[in-house]
Steps between C-alpha positions, in 0.01 A plus 500: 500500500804627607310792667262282669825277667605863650211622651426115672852517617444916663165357660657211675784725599269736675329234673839368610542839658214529654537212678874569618370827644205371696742217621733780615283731658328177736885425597524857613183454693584160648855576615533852605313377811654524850547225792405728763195596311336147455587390824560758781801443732454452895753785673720304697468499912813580690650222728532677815794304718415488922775735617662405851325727748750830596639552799765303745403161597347421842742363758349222727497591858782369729504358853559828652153700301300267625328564889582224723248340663465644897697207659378614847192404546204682677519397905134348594384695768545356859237372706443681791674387823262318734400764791608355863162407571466250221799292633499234717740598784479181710535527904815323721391156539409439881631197643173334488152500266382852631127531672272636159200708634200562227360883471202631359236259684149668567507729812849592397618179692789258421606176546758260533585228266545159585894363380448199248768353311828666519876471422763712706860419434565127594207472663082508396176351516261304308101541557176505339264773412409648829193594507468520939189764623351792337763799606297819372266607236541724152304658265420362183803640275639672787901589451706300682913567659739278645699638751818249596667634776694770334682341257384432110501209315644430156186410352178322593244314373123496660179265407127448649335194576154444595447350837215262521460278811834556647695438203636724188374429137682564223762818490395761258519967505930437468686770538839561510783843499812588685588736797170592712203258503181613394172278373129548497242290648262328309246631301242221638389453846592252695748281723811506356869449584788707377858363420791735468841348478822707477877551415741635704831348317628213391365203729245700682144498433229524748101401421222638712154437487192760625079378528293773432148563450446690213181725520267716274 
């Protein structure tokens, strides 16, 4: 019996053994095992700091880099000086309304006007439209002077009026300038009376009045 007690108790031994190694060797296994190998590690980025840019800082400009503005400006160019035949150079004023004789009548013939209203220094005249006898004929459009005894009025004014028995319609073909006198006759046939009154300075004016026939 005693025999049988020993080899029980070198069996369970053995097992014992056994089982101590295999527990041993699976620890050796489990734990020899690395961090980095189960779970790999990222390589860590660099933090890259902005660096101030290199170099000297810029200066702002002063007063005296910066271009003035041109203070003097660019002269507009001057108009051209009126030549002496564009002015007006009036005449000496005669001591009374001077005789005004109309040019440029067919044949080359003239005629004198008939003095209407007028106003010479302290002393003048009131009257109607004159309209008196037929004095000469023009040409339809025909170009028209006034000649007044030499001297040259300020400025003048000139109208038309149809004459229809004896008396003048309505005024109408103004004109008006300065210096010399010039108008054209109507463009229609027909009686018609001129009107031309003139300048000469202050208080003194003279009207005249002309009939004409105007022909084709």
């Amino acid at each position: 019996m005693r025999g049988v007690h020993v080899v029980r108790r070198f069996a369970l031994t053995s097992q014992l053994g056994a089982a101590l190694a295999a527990l041993v060797l699976v620890a050796g296994c489990t734990g020899g095992a690395s961090p980095s190998a189960a779970s790999p590690v990222s390589p860590a980025v660099p933090t890259v700091s902005a660096a101030p840019a290199s170099g000297p800082p810029t200066a702002a400009p002063t007063p005296s880099d910066v271009a003035p503005p041109d203070a003097t400006p660019t002269p507009a160019p001057a108009s051209p000086a009126p030549s002496p035949a564009d002015v007006a150079t009036p005449g000496p004023i005669p001591a009374k309304p001077p005789l005004a004789t109309l040019r440029g009548l067919s044949g080359s013939a003239s005629a004198r006007g008939q003095l209407g209203s007028y106003t010479w220094g302290r002393g003048g005249s009131d009257a109607p439209w004159i309209v008196g006898k037929v004095l000469g004929s023009a040409a339809v459009g025909a170009a028209l002077d006034l000649s007044l005894e030499g001297t040259v009025p300020i400025r003048w004014t000139a109208a038309w009026a149809a004459v229809s028995g004896g008396m003048a319609g309505s005024p109408s073909l103004g004109a008006s300038g300065s210096g010399q006198a010039e108008v054209a006759a109507p463009a229609k046939a027909g009686d018609w009376s001129l009107r031309v009154t003139a300048t000469f300075g202050p208080g003194h004016n003279a009207t005249y009045f002309w009939r004409l026939s105007v022909t084709n």
